[in-house]
N, C-alpha and C positions, 0 to 999 in steps of 0.2 A: 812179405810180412810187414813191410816198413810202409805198404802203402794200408794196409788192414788197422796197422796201428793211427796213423794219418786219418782216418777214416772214423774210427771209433771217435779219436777227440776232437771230430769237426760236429759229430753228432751230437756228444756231450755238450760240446758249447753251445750251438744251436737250442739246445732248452732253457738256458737264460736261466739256470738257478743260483739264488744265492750259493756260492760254495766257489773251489778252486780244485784246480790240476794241480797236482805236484812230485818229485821222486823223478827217480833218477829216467825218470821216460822225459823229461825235460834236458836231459844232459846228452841226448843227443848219441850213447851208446848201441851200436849196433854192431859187432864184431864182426858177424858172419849172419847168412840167412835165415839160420836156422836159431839162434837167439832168440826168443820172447820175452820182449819186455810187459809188465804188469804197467795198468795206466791206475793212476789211486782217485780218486775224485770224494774231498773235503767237503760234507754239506754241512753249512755254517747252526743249521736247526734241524730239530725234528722234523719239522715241517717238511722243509729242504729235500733231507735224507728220503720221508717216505714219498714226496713226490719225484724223487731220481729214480726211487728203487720200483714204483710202479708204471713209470714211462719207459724202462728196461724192463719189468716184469710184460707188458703187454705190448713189447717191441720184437718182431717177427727176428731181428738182426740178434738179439740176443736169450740165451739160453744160460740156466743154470746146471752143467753135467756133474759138480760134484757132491758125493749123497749129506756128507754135513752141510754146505752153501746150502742142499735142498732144505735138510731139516729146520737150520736158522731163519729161510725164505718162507717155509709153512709156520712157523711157529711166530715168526712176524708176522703174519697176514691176518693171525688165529687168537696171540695175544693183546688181552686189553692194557695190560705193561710193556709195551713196544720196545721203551728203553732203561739199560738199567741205570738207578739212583747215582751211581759214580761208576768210571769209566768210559768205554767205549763199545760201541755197535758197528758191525760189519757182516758184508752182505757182498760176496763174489760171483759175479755175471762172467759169460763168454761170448763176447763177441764173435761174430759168425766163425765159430766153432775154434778160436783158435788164439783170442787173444783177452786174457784176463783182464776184467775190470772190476777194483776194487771201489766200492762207495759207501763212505766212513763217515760215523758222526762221534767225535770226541769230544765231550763235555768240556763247555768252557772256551771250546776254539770256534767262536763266532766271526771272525774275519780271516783273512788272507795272513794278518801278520802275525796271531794267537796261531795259527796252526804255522807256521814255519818259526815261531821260534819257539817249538815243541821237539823239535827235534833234537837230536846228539852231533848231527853232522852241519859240517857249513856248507859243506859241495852239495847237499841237497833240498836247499836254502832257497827256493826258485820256485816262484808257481805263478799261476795265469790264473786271477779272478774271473769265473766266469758267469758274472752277474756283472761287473763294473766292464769287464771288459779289457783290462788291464791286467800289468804284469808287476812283479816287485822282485827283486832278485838282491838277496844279502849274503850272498855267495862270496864276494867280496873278490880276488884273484884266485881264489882254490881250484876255479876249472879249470883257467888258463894255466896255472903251475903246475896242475895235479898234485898240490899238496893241502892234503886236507886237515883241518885244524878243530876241536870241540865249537860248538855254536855259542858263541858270546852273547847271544840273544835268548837266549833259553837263561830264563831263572832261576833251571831249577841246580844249577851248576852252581848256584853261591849260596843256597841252604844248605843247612848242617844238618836238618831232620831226615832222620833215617828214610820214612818211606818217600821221600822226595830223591835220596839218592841213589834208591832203589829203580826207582823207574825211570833211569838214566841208564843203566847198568841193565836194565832187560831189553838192551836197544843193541849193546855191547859186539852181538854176530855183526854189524853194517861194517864195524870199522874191519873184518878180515877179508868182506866179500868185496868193500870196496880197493883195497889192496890187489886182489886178485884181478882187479878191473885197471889196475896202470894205478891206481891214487896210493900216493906217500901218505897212512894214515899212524904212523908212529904217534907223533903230538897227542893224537887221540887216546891212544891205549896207555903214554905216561899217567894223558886226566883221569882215566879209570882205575889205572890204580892209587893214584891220590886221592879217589876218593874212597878207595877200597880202602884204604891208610884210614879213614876218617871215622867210619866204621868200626875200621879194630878198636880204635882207640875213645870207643862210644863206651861210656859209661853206664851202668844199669842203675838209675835213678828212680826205681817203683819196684813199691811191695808185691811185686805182683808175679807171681809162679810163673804164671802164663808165658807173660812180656819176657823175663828173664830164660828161660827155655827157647824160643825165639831169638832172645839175642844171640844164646850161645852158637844156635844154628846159621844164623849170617855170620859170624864170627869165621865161623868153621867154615864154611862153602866159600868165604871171599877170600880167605888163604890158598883154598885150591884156586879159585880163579883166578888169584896174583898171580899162580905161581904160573901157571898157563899163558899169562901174559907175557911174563918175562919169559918165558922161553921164547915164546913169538919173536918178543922183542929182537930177540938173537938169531934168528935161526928164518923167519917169517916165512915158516911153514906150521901148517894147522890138520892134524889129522880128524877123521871121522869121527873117532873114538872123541877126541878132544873134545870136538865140537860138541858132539852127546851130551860129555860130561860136563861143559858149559852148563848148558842149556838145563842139563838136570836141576842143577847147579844152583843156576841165575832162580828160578821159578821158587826158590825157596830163601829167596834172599829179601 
């Protein structure tokens, strides 16, 4: 498996795109054989992205098996709107049959340092430019301790605007899973709920039905979500159910 994965990102870099590697396929996790790690690959543009996604599209090594990946893969080929006005686009390949390869274009993350200080985590702070050729790692000590701490380089941790701390908090599953992988991510799930705190205590400053309606419902869903936390915090076990009801959760936050 470890040499499939080896394999795939000697391939990716070999096309010399604007864009980077990065996730936890840089951290060098491999438990056992049977482990598959996802490899992510960040194109800096449009451009970028759809020349990754057709030199995998019309590469014998890679195949896409699953039926949405298909659907997203036909309806990119077919739409003259390729990407949408805000957010993100993504587009999962399999490398010779067996090993995920994610190739993302995120609005706004046009270099190596825009897309790692996107993240929520520090431990996965790490990527390999693979247009410059180089590497930039703001990891800091988190791999070597195994303790991992909120991303001090992500911006979006020192706004107060709701939908900024929103999409901080749809990230929220990394800090259990990386737990589960040996990392002390306490520190992390205090910052989630200090920002859950931030939230509650968000004022409804507009006439507006809508907006107000809305608020009440992150209101309500970040309460349950505290309160999930704190159990963690205690206990730092996470059941299925939980995770669900995250997840339900977070999507309406």
């Amino acid at each position: 498996m470890k040499e499939n994965i080896d394999n795939a990102i000697a391939w990716i870099k070999e096309q010399k795109l604007p864009g980077c590697l990065t996730g936890s396929i840089l951290l060098n996790y491999f438990p056992d054989e049977k482990h598959v790690q996802d490899i992510d690959f960040f194109a800096y543009s449009e451009q970028s992205f759809t020349q990754m996604y057709y030199a995998m599209y019309h590469s014998d090594m890679f195949q896409i098996l699953d039926p949405l990946e298909r659907w997203k893969s036909d309806k990119f080929r077919k739409d003259k709107q390729k990407f949408p006005k805000m957010g993100i686009q993504t587009i999962k390949f399999c490398f010779n049959t067996c090993i995920e390869v994610n190739i993302i274009y995120k609005q706004n993350c046009t270099n190596i340092y825009s897309v790692l200080s996107s993240f929520d985590l520090d431990i996965i702070c790490k990527g390999y430019d693979t247009y410059l050729q180089k590497e930039l790692d703001l990891t800091g000590d988190s791999t070597t301790t195994k303790i991992a701490s909120w991303n001090r380089w992500n911006s979006n941790y020192y706004e107060s605007e709701l939908w900024q701390i929103s999409r901080i908090l749809r990230q929220l599953n990394r800090v259990f899973k990386y737990h589960k992988r040996g990392y002390n991510t306490d520190a992390v799930v205090h910052k989630y709920i200090e920002l859950i705190d931030e939230i509650q205590k968000h004022q409804d400053i507009f006439s507006s039905e809508t907006y107000s309606e809305k608020l009440k419902i992150r209101k309500k869903n970040t309460k349950i979500v505290k309160k999930i936390c704190e159990i963690w915090l205690e206990t730092h076990e996470i059941t299925d159910k939980q995770m669900e009801l995250i997840n339900e959760k977070i999507k309406e936050i």
